[in-house]
C-alpha positions as CSV (number, residue, x, y, z in Angstrom):
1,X,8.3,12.9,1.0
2,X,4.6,13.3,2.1
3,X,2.1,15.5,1.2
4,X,0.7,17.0,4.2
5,X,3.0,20.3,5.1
6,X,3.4,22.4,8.1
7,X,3.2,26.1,7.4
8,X,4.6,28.2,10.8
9,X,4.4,31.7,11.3
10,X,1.0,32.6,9.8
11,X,-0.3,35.8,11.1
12,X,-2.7,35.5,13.5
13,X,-5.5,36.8,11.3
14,X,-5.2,33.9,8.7
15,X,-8.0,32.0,7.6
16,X,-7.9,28.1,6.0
17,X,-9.2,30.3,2.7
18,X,-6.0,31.9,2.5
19,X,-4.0,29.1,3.2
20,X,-5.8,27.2,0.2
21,X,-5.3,30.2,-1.6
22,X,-1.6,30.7,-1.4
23,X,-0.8,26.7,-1.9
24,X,-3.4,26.4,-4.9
25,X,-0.9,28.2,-7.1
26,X,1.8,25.2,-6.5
27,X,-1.1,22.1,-7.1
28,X,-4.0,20.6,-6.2
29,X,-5.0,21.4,-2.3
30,X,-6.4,18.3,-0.7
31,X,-7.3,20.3,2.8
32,X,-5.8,23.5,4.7
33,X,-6.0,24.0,7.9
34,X,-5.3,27.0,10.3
35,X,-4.8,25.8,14.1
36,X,-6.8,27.5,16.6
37,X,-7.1,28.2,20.3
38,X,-9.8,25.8,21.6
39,X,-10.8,28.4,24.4
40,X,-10.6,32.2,22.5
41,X,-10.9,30.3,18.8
42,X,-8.0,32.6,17.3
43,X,-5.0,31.4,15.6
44,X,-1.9,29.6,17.3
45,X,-0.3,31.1,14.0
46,X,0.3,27.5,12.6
47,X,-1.4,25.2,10.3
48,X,-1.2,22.7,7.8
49,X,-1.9,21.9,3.9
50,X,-2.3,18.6,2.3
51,X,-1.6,18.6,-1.8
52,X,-2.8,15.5,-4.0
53,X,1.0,14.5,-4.7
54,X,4.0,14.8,-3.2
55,X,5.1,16.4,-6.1
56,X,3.2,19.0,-5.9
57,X,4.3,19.6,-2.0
58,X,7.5,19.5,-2.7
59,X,7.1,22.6,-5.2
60,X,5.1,24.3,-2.8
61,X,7.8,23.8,-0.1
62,X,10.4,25.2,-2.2
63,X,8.7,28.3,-3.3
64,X,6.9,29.6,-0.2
65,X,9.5,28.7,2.8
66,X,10.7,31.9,3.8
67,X,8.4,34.0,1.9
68,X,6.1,36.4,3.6
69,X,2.3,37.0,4.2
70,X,1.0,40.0,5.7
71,X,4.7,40.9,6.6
72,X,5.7,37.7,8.6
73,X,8.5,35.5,7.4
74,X,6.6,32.0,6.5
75,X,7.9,28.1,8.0
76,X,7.0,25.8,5.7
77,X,8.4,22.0,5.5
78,X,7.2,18.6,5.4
79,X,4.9,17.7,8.4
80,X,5.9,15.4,10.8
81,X,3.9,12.8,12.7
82,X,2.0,13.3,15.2
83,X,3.9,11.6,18.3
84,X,1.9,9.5,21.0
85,X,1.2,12.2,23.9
86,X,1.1,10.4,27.8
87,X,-2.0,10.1,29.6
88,X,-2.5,13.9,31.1
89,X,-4.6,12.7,34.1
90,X,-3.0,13.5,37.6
91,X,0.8,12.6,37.7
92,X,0.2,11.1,41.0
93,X,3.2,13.5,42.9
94,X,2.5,16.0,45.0
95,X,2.1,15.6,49.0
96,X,0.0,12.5,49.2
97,X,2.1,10.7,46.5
98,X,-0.3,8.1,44.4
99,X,-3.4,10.6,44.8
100,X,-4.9,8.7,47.5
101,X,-5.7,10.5,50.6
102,X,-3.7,9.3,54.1
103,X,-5.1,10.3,57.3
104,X,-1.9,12.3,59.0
105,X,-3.0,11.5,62.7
């Protein structure tokens, strides 16, 4: 097991403080991190916690998973990676096909 951990259903008003907060009692917090909207800045009501040992993540996995913070019901398990996202540009459908203009005459 790892020791970064994903922590769903954070209310929207959390801040990385808290999140360090409620993991320091389980170990060492490496980093915590609330996710945010990159437009409006508010919380996407996820985030994730690194601890110093897998140990200690384990511990903290155990105790807070299904516990509550200002009443919503807490998600918290190991993290998994990250998986390689496609491209994003232009798919290169649509009515012209390959995004190259055709003259329709």
């Amino acid at each position: 097991m790892g020791s970064k951990i994903y922590v769903g259903g954070l209310p929207y008003s959390a801040t990385d403080s808290q999140l360090t907060t409620l993991f320091a009692t389980h170990g060492t917090v490496e980093s915590a991190r609330v996710v945010t909207d990159k437009f409006t800045g508010q919380s996407r009501g996820f985030g994730f916690v690194e601890m110093s040992t897998s140990e200690e993540a384990a511990a903290a996995i155990t105790a807070l998973s299904g516990s509550q913070m200002d009443g919503r019901t807490l998600t918290v398990n190991e993290a998994k990676p990250m998986e390689p996202r496609s491209g994003g540009g232009r798919s290169g459908g649509g009515r012209f096909g390959g995004g190259e203009r055709r003259n329709r005459f």
